[in-house]
C-alpha positions, -999 to 999 in steps of 0.1 A, spaced: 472 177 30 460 197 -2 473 234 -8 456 260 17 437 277 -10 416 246 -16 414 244 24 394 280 17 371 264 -12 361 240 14 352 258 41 333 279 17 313 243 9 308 235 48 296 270 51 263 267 30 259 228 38 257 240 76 233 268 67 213 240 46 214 214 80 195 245 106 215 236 137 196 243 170 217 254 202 210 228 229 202 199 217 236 177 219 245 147 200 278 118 203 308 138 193 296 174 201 327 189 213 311 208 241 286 185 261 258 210 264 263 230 234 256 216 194 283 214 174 283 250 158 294 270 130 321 290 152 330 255 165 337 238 133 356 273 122 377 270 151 382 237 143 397 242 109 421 271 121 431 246 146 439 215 119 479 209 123 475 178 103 496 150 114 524 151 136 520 186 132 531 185 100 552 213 81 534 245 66 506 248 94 517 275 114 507 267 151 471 283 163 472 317 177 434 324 188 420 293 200 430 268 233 430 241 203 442 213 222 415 208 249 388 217 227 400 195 192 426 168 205 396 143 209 424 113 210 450 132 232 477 125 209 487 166 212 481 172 178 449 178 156 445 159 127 424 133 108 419 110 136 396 137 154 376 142 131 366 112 125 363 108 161 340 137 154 320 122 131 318 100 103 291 79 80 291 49 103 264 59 118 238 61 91 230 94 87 247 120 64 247 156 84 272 183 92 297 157 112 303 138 77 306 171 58 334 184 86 353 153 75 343 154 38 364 189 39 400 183 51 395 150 27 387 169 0 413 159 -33 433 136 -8 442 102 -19 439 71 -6 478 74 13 463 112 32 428 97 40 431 67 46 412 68 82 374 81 61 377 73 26 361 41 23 332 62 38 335 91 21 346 77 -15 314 78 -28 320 66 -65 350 42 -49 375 57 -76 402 65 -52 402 98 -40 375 122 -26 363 147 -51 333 164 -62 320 138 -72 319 121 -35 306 163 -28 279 160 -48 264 127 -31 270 148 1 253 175 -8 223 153 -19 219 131 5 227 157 40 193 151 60 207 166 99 212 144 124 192 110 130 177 119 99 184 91 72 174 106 39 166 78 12 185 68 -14 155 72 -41 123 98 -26 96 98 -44 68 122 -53 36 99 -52 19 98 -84 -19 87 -84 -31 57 -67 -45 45 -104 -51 53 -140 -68 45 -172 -33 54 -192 -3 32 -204 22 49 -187 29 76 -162 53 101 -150 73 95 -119 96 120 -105 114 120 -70 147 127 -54 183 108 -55 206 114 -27 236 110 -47 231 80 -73 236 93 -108 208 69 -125 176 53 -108 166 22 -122 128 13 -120 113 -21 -123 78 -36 -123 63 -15 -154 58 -29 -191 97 -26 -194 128 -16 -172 136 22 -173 169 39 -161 167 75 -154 197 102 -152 194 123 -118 203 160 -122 207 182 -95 201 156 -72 161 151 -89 152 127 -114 121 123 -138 110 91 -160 80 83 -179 73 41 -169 50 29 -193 27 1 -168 12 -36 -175 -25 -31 -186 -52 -43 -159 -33 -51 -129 -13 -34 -99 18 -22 -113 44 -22 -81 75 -5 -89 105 -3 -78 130 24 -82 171 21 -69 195 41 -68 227 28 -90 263 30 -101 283 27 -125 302 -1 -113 261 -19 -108 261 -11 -70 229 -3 -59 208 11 -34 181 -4 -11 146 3 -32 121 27 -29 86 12 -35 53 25 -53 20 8 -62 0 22 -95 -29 5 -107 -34 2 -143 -74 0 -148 -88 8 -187 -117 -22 -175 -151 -15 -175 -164 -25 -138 -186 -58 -138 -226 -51 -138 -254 -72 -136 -295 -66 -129 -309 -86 -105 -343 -69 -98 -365 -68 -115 -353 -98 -138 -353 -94 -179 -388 -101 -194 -404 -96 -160 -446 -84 -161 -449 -59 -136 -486 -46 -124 -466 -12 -109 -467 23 -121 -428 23 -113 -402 -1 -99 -370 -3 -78 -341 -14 -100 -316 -30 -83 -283 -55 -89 -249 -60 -81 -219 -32 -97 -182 -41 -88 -148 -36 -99 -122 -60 -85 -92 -30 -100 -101 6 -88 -137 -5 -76 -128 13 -41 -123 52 -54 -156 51 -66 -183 41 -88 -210 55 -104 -246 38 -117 -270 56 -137 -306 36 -145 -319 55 -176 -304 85 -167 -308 93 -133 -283 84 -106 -283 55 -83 -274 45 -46 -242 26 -48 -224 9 -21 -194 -1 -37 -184 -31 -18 -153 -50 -18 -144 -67 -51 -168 -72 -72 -195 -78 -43 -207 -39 -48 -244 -32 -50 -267 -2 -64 -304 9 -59 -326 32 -81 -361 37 -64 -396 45 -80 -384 41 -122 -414 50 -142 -429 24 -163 -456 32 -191 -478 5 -205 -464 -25 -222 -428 -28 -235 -404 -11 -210 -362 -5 -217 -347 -3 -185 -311 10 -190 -282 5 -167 -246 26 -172 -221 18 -146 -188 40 -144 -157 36 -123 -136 63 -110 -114 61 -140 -138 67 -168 -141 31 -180 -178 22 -182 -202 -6 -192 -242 -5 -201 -267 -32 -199 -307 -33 -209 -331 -56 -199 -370 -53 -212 -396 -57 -188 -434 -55 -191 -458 -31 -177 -493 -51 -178 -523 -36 -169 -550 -48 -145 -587 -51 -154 -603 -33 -129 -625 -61 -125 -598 -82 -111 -586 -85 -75 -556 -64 -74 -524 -61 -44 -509 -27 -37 -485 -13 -20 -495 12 11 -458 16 32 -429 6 44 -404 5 12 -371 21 8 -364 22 43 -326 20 55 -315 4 91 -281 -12 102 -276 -48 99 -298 -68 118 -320 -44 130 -354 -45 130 -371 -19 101 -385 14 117 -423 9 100 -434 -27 90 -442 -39 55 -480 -34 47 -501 -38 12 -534 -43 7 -560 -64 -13 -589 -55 -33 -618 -73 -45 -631 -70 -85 -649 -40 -70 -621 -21 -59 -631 -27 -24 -606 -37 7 -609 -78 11 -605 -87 41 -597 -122 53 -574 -126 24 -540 -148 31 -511 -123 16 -472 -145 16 -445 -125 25 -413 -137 10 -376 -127 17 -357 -135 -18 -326 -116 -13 -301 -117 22 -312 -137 52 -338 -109 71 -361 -121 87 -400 -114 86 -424 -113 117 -457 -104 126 -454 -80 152 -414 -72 153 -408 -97 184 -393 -133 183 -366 -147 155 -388 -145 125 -385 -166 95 -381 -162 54 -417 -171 50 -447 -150 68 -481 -158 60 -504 -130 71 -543 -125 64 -559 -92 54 -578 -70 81 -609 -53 77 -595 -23 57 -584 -56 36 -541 -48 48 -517 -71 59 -477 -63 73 -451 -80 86 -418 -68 102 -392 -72 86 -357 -75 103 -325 -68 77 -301 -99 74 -265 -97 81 -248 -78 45 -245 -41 42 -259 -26 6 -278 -7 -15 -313 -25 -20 -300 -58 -15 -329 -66 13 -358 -79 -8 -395 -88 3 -418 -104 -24 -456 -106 -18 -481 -121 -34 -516 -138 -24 -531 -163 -45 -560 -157 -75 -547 -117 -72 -531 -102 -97 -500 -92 -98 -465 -89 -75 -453 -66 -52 -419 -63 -43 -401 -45 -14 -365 -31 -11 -346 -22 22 -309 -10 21 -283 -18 50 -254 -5 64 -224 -19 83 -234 -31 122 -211 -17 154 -176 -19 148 -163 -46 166 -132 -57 155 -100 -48 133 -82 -77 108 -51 -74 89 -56 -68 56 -21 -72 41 15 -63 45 25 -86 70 64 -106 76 78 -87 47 117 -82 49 131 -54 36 165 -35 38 174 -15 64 168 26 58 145 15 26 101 16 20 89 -20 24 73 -25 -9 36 -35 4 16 -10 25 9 -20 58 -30 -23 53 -63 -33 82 -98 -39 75 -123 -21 100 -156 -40 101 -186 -53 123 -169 -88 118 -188 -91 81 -190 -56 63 -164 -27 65 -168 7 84 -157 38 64 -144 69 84 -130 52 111 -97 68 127 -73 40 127 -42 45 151 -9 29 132 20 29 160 55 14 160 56 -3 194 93 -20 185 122 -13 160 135 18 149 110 19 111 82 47 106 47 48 95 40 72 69 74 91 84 62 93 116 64 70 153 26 75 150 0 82 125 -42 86 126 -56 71 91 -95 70 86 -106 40 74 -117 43 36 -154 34 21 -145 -3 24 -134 -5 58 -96 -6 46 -67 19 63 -32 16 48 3 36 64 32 38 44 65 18 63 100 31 62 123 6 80 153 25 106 186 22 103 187 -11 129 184 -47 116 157 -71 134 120 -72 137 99 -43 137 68 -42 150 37 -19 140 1 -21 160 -32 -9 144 -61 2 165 -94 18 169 -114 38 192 -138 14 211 -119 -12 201 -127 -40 228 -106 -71 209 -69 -76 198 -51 -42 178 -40 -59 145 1 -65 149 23 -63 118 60 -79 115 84 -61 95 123 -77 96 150 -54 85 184 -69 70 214 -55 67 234 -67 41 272 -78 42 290 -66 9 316 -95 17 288 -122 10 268 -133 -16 234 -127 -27 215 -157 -13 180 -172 -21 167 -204 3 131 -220 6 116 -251 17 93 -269 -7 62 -292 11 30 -311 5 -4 -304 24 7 -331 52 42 -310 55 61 -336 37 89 -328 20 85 -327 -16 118 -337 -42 122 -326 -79 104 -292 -78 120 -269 -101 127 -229 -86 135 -207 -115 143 -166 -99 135 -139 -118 155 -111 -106 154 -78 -123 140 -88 -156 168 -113 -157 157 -152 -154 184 -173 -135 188 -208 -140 164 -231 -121 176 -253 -95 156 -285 -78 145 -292 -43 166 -316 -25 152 -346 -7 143 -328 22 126 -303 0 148 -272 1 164 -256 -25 192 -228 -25 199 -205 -54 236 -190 -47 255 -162 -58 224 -136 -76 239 -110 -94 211 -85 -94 186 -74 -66 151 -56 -59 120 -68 -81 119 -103 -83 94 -134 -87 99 -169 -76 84 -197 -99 78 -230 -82 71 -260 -108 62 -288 -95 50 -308 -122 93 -317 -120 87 -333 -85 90 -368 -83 92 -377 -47 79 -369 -10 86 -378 25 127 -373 27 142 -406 31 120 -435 32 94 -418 14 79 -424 -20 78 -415 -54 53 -400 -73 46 -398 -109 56 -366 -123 28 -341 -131 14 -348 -94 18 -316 -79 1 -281 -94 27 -254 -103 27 -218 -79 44 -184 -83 51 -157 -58 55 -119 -68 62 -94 -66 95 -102 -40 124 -80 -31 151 -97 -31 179 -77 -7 218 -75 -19 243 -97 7 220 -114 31 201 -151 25 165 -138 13 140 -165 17 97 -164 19 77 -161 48 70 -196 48 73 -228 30 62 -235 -6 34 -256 3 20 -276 -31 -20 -298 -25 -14 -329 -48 -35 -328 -74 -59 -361 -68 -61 -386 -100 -100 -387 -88 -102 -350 -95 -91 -345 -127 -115 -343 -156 -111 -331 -195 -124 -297 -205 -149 -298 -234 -156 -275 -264 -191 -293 -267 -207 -299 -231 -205 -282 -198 -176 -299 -174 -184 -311 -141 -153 -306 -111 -156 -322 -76 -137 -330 -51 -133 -365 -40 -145 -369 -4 -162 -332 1 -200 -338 -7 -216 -307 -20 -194 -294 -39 -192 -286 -77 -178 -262 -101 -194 -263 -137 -170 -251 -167 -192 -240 -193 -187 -253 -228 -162 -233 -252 -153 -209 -219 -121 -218 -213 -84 -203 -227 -52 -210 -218 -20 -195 -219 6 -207 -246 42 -204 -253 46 -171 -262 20 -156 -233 -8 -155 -257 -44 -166 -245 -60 -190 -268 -91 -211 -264 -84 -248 -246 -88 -280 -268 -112 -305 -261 -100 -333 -235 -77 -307 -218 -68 -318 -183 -89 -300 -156 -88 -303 -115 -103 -291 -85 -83 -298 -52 -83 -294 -17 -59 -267 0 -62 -268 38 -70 -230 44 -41 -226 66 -20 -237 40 -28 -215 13 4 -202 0 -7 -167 -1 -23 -148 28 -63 -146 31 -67 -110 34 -91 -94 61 -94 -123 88 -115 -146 64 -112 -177 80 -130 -203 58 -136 -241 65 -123 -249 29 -100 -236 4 -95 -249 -32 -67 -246 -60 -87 -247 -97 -58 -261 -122 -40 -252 -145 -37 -218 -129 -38 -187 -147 -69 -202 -173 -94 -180 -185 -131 -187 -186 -164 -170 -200 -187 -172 -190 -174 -177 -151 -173 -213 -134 -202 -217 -116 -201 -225 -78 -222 -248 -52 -203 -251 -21 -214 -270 10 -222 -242 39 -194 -259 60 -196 -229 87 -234 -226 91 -242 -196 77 -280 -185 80 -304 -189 52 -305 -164 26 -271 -150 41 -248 -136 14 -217 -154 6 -189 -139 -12 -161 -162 -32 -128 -148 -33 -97 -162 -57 -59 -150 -61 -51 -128 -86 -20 -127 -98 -27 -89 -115 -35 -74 -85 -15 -95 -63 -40 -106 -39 -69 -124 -30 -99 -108 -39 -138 -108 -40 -141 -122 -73 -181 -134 -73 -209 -133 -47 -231 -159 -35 -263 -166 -18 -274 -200 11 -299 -219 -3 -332 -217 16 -327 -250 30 -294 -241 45 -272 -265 31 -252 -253 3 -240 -220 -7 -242 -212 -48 -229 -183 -68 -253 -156 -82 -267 -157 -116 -240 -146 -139 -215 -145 -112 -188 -173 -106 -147 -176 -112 -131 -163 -147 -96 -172 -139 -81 -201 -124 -61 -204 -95 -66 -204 -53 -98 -197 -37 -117 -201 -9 -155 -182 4 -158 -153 36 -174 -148 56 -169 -159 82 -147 -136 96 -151 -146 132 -185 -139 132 -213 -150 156 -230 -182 147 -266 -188 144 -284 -203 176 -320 -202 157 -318 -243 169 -317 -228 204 -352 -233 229 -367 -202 232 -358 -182 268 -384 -156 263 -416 -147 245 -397 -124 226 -361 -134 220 -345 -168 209 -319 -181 234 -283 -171 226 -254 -197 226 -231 -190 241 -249 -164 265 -243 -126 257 -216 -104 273 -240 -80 293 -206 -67 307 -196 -58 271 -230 -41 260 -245 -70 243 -282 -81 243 -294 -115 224 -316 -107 192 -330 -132 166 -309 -157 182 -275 -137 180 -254 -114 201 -258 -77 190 -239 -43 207 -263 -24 219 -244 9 212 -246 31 181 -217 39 158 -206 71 179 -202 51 214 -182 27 226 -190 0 257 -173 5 289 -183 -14 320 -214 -28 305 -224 11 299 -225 27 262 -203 63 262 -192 86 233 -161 74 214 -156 99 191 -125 115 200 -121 158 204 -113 164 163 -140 138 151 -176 145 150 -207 120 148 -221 117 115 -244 93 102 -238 72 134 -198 74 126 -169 93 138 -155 120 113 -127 134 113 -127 173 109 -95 184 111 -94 209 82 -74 199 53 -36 195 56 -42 188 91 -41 157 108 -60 146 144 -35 135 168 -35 109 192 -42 136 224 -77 148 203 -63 182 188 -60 189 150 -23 194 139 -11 214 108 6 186 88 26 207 66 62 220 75 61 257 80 76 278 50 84 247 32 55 236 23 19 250 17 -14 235 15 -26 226 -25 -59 206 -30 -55 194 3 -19 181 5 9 195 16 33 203 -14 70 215 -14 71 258 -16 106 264 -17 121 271 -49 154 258 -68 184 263 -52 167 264 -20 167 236 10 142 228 38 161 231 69 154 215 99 138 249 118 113 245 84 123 272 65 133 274 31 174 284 29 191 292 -2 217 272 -11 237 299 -34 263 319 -17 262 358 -19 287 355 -53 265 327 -67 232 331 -85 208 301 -92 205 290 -127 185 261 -141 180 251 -107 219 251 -99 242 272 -79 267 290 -104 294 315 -95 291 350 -115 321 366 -104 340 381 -128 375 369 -151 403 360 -130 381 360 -97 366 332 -77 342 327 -46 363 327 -15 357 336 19 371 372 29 373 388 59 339 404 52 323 367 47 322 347 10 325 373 -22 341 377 -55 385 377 -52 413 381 -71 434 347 -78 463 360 -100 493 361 -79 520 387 -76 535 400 -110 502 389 -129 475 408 -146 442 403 -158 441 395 -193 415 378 -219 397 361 -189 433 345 -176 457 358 -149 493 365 -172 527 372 -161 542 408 -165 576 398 -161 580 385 -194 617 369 -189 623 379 -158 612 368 -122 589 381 -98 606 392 -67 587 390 -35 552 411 -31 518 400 -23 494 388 -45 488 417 -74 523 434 -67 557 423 -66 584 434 -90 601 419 -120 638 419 -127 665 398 -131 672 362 -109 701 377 -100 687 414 -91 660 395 -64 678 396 -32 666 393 8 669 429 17 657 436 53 645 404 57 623 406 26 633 399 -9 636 425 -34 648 436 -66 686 452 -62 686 457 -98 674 454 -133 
């Protein structure tokens, strides 16, 4: 046991660390010393006096004011020592609060032989003893009970940016660097007073996940904390589709419309301008956005039409086209328009007023009897006569008496700006005329997940990927939908709470935040919507909890597309920054990469050009080359415990058959041997590949080209949002570049309508997922599906085409079962408010109701309100809408206050946020806060120690000393000091100092 002054110092330090905690009477916990009461501060004061240390051990004078023994002897050994408190309370169980700090204090300057029973715990920085170094992790990382503060906290910067780097700043509890990984280069920051701050320059054009631990000197680290930034400075993808470039239009004015995406930061926004003024954007998913400008003036002749787009970032791209305004004679037999454009329904629902122009003779008088075509060129609508009945692409109609025709037009099945399109035209008259409907997103129907599922992660640590659903009508997104994420199993949070409400996002996409518990083994997290009448989306999270005693483990399983095992494959980690050697897959295709030396950010490199056999024993060989190489990143690779993938490495053999040579001189044909109907067309000169030293440089003629099959359940990678398509593909080598895009024609394996929009979606290794990369269009005829003009793949890799995503199939084959409606197949769900329309099954409800027993009731819940046929939250801002209905301030009283709509940290330096949620200070009454640290001001030859009056400024020189030049000096000179308290005693001779009445005293000179 240390001397009993330092036994002061430290109850000093428990003092304020118990002040910073906000105990609550009441609310017990394992080790409280009274069952009903928390552990409190008189309790742990009591507790100190009581310390005898062990086997009562000389210089502790026996208690005088407490019963110590019942109260403190927690191991009935009739004495109080060591061996209660850790009985008290210790580390072991995961959280660092007031029970650790009671220990911390009679531990305090021991060695290893005095505290042995908590200094592996409590020996922080594993040098041997407890000091303040140990202290200062304490004091960092104290969170109250059950509450597990992380390693590395981190103030979230933006979601994305157009810069090169940005500033990241957060919280250590304890670690004296935090290393971050994932930007342009590794960067370690120094943590001072328990906060750090680093400036991470990021990897242009792609999602920039970092990862920032906690570390040692002795290269121990902590479990990760995990942020995403995206780095955008890419001008968003644009193109015109109506009206087309050299186009003669008869019109005063005309819609402009066209497609606007960007696959990076596309969803915070974008912005289209056509010559000037601002235009109706739907922003889409990927790069399937689209944008409307109604009624742009045209003059005679020559006409620049100009497009800007803008994302949210300030990157931007502009585009012309010229069309030509021709004028009619007004002798000729002209078509105009009366009503019935710009109009805006949902999905598949018929258009409030029907389409109606009329003809004119060379007189400028109605002709009636005319035959007008009505003609839908964009989405799969479909035109009627009178609104009843399944309709087709094609209506023929002929003029009435006032020399008008109309048809009914009902929108197709994809949500957007413009992107419903009626042409009309009647022979030997002049001129075009061209309709434009806009659509939004059907009933919300079901919920998908979107990403973030079976990661692994360490226990008490972020999982790196956001746990992320897409809300839709089972084809297009529904924004401002209050998604419910809930952890039904395991001890993890979502966005730190049991239970969070997160509206659903322009796109249809809601993300939460997971923070694994303290316990190892599967956690389970269910997301959810109001009205929701399928399946909650379910996420798998699996905690591990390392074992310092083993190794670092990496294991995987490497197979074909028929689950064979493949041989030879090469595995090269890359774990933070540092490339390990690779090592082969064994016969039975699993590989094993022992003893790591790092952890956190990794990436896994399968190559398996290397391979040279499948099947395990008794298989074959194969030439090498046969199989297409595949990485995986970013992974998190956890310290102690066998890391591994989700699932196996699965590799599609590329087929002889399929393989062509790229040419600088003529367009390159891909197929697929055995699927009919499909091609890919690599234009001439489009095509770079990546060389030696990462650079990009344009492909020499006769370079090996493939296209192969992937089974779409064994795509390595998941298919985000429940797109479930017939067919996937793997374009090789991966990672080329092409522009122009490769073209697409793809046989419509799952049926979808004609005129339906089709969207192709590829992996991309900058943002780490598959995304919407090119949209697409059925043919009229129903049979194949090809990309938009000017739209197609521009780098290599995985793919596949959505919908479907579950969706109803077409039943237009059907015989009819009414005048009025085509038969539906299977029959519609009365019971579940459906009613058969144009041969499909449609909810009859609007977007503010949900179906219960076949009836349609309001679903918007007490702090939502129904706008534009959706539920809203309006909670006011820092508020969040609970579970029971009832808006709840989000922010924790006193410590934080509401900025720009987020709750931000109020109290100041040197302060804490205690549990009770006020702000404490951390400086004791002798102490005043500089630079954000508590320093004592007490004068020379005084320190901070408790008195009898509570903590202030006292005098440490000892008896027979003064005060002098700052230090505490001897008077005696030569001579001893005889007896006297602290500031007094006197000085004389070793002989003179004598016990005198029990006391010593001087007898002499």
């Amino acid at each position: 046991m240390g001397a009993p002054c330092k036994k002061i110092l430290l109850i000093q330090s428990l003092l304020w660390l118990m002040a910073a905690e906000g105990f609550v009477a009441g609310q017990p916990r394992p080790g409280d010393v009274e069952p009903v009461d928390r552990l409190n501060l008189l309790q742990i004061a009591s507790l100190q006096t009581c310390f005898t240390g062990p086997n009562n051990a000389p210089g502790f004078s026996p208690p005088t004011s407490h019963d110590c023994l019942p109260l403190f002897d927690l191991n009935l050994d009739s004495d109080i020592d060591l061996a209660d408190f850790a009985m008290l309370g210790s580390r072991s169980d995961s959280d660092v609060d007031l029970r650790d700090v009671a220990t911390l204090q009679l531990c305090f300057g021991q060695q290893k032989a005095d505290c042995a029973i908590s200094l592996g715990a409590l020996d922080i920085d594993k040098d041997g003893d407890i000091d303040l170094h140990d202290y200062t992790f304490i004091r960092c990382a104290i969170g109250g009970p059950g509450n597990v503060v992380p390693a590395v906290s981190v103030n979230r910067p933006p979601t994305a940016t157009a810069s090169s780097q940005i500033q990241i700043s957060g919280k250590s509890a304890g670690w004296p660097t935090v290393q971050i990984l994932g930007g342009a280069t590794t960067i370690s920051a120094a943590v001072q007073n328990c906060a750090f701050t680093a400036s991470i320059p990021l990897v242009s054009n792609r999602l920039n996940r970092l990862f920032l631990t906690g570390r040692r000197s002795d290269e121990v680290q902590s479990a990760p904390a995990a942020v995403s930034v995206l780095q955008d400075n890419e001008a968003p993808s644009l193109f015109i589709d109506f009206p087309t470039a050299g186009a003669e239009l008869t019109t005063s004015s005309t819609d402009v419309a066209g497609r606007v995406g960007d696959m990076l930061s596309g969803f915070l926004g974008l912005t289209v301008r056509v010559n000037g003024n601002i235009a109706v954007v739907d922003v889409g998913i990927g790069n399937n956005g689209t944008f409307l400008a109604s009624q742009v003036a045209l003059t005679s002749g020559v006409n620049t039409i100009t497009v800007f787009a803008r994302d949210s970032l300030g990157n931007s791209l502009q585009k012309q086209i010229h069309v030509i305004r021709v004028e009619i004679s007004p002798d000729a037999a002209q078509l105009h328009v009366v009503s019935g454009n710009g109009q805006h329904a949902r999905i598949g629902e018929l258009l409030a007023n029907p389409i109606v122009v009329q003809v004119t003779s060379q007189k400028g008088l109605p002709l009636a009897g005319k035959l007008v075509t009505f003609d839908v060129i964009r989405s799969n609508g479909r035109l009627t006569s009178d609104g009843q009945g399944a309709g087709a692409l094609i209506l023929q109609a002929f003029t009435n008496d006032n020399g008008e025709a109309q048809a009914f037009l009902r929108l197709g099945s994809d949500a957007g700006c413009g992107n419903n399109r009626v042409e009309v035209k009647s022979v030997s008259v002049v001129g075009t005329t061209n309709f434009c409907a806009s659509a939004s997103p059907g009933v919300i129907a079901q919920i998908n997940l979107g990403s973030g599922d079976n990661q692994r992660c360490e226990v008490n640590a972020a999982a790196p990927e956001p746990l992320r659903v897409w809300v839709s009508d089972s084809c297009n997104g529904g924004g401002n939908i209050p998604v419910t994420f809930m952890v039904t199993h395991g001890s993890g949070k979502v966005n730190g709470l049991p239970s969070v409400i997160v509206p659903t996002s322009e796109t249809g996409h809601a993300e939460v935040a997971f923070t694994l518990g303290p316990q190892p083994g599967r956690n389970t997290v269910t997301a959810d919507f109001p009205g929701n009448t399928g399946a909650p989306a379910s996420f798998t999270v699996i905690g591990l909890k390392g074992n310092e005693s083993e190794p670092t483990r990496f294991r995987g399983i490497v197979l074909d597309n028929a689950s064979q095992p493949i041989q030879g494959a090469t595995c090269i980690l890359t774990v933070g920054g540092v490339t390990l050697p690779g090592v082969a897959s064994d016969v039975d295709g699993q590989f094993e990469i022992d003893n790591i030396p790092g952890s956190g950010l990794a990436d896994l490199l399968v190559y398996g050009d290397t391979a040279f056999h499948v099947g395990g024993l008794g298989g074959t060989d194969v030439p090498f080359s046969t199989f297409p190489s595949l990485q995986f990143l970013p992974l998190n690779v956890i310290p102690h415990v066998v890391n591994s993938l989700t699932g196996p490495v699965r590799l599609p053999p590329r087929v002889p058959n399929n393989v062509r040579h790229y040419s600088t001189l003529h367009d390159t044909e891909l197929t697929v041997d055995g699927i009919d109907g499909l091609k890919m067309v690599v234009k001439a000169g489009s095509m770079k590949i990546r060389n030696s030293v990462d650079e990009y440089v344009p492909a020499p003629d006769g370079f090996p080209i493939s296209l192969n099959q992937v089974h779409h359940d064994a795509v390595p990678m998941p298919i985000p949002d429940g797109a479930a398509p017939e067919f996937a593909w793997t374009l090789q080598p991966g990672g080329s570049h092409f522009n122009p895009p490769v073209s697409i024609t793809y046989p419509n394996m799952d049926g979808l309508p004609a005129g339906a929009i089709a969207n192709f979606l590829s992996f991309d290794h900058d943002t780490n997922k598959f995304e919407i990369v090119a949209s697409g269009h059925v043919t009229a005829d129903g049979q194949l599906i090809v990309t938009d003009p000017g739209a197609g793949i521009s780098v290599s890799g995985w793919g596949c085409n959505c919908p479907p995503y579950s969706v109803t199939g077409s039943c237009d084959s059907c015989p009819a079962a009414t005048a009025d409606a085509v038969e539906c197949c299977p029959p519609c769900d009365a019971s579940n408010c459906e009613s058969c329309q144009s041969g499909g099954c449609v909810r009859t409800c609007t977007g503010c109701q949900t179906c219960s027993d076949g009836q349609c009731v309001d679903a918007c819940i007490a702090c939502s309100t129904c706008i534009n046929g959706q539920c809203v939250n309006n909670c006011p801002p820092c508020n969040i809408c609970q579970s029971d209905g009832s808006c709840a301030y989000a922010c924790i009283t006193n410590c934080q206050t509401c900025e720009n709509d987020s709750c931000v940290d109020a109290c100041g330096p040197c302060e804490v946020c205690t549990a009770d949620g006020t702000c404490d200070s951390l400086c004791l009454p002798c102490e005043v806060c500089q630079n954000g640290s508590c320093v004592v001001n007490c004068p020379p030859c005084q320190a901070c120690l408790e008195t009898i009056g509570g903590f202030g400024c006292a005098n440490v020189c000892l008896a027979c000393q003064t005060c002098q030049g700052g230090a505490c000096v001897s008077t005696c000179g030569s001579s001893v000091c005889c007896g006297g308290a602290p500031g007094a005693g006197s000085c004389c001779s070793a002989a003179s100092c004598q016990v005198l009445d029990g006391e010593l005293k001087c007898i002499g000179p």
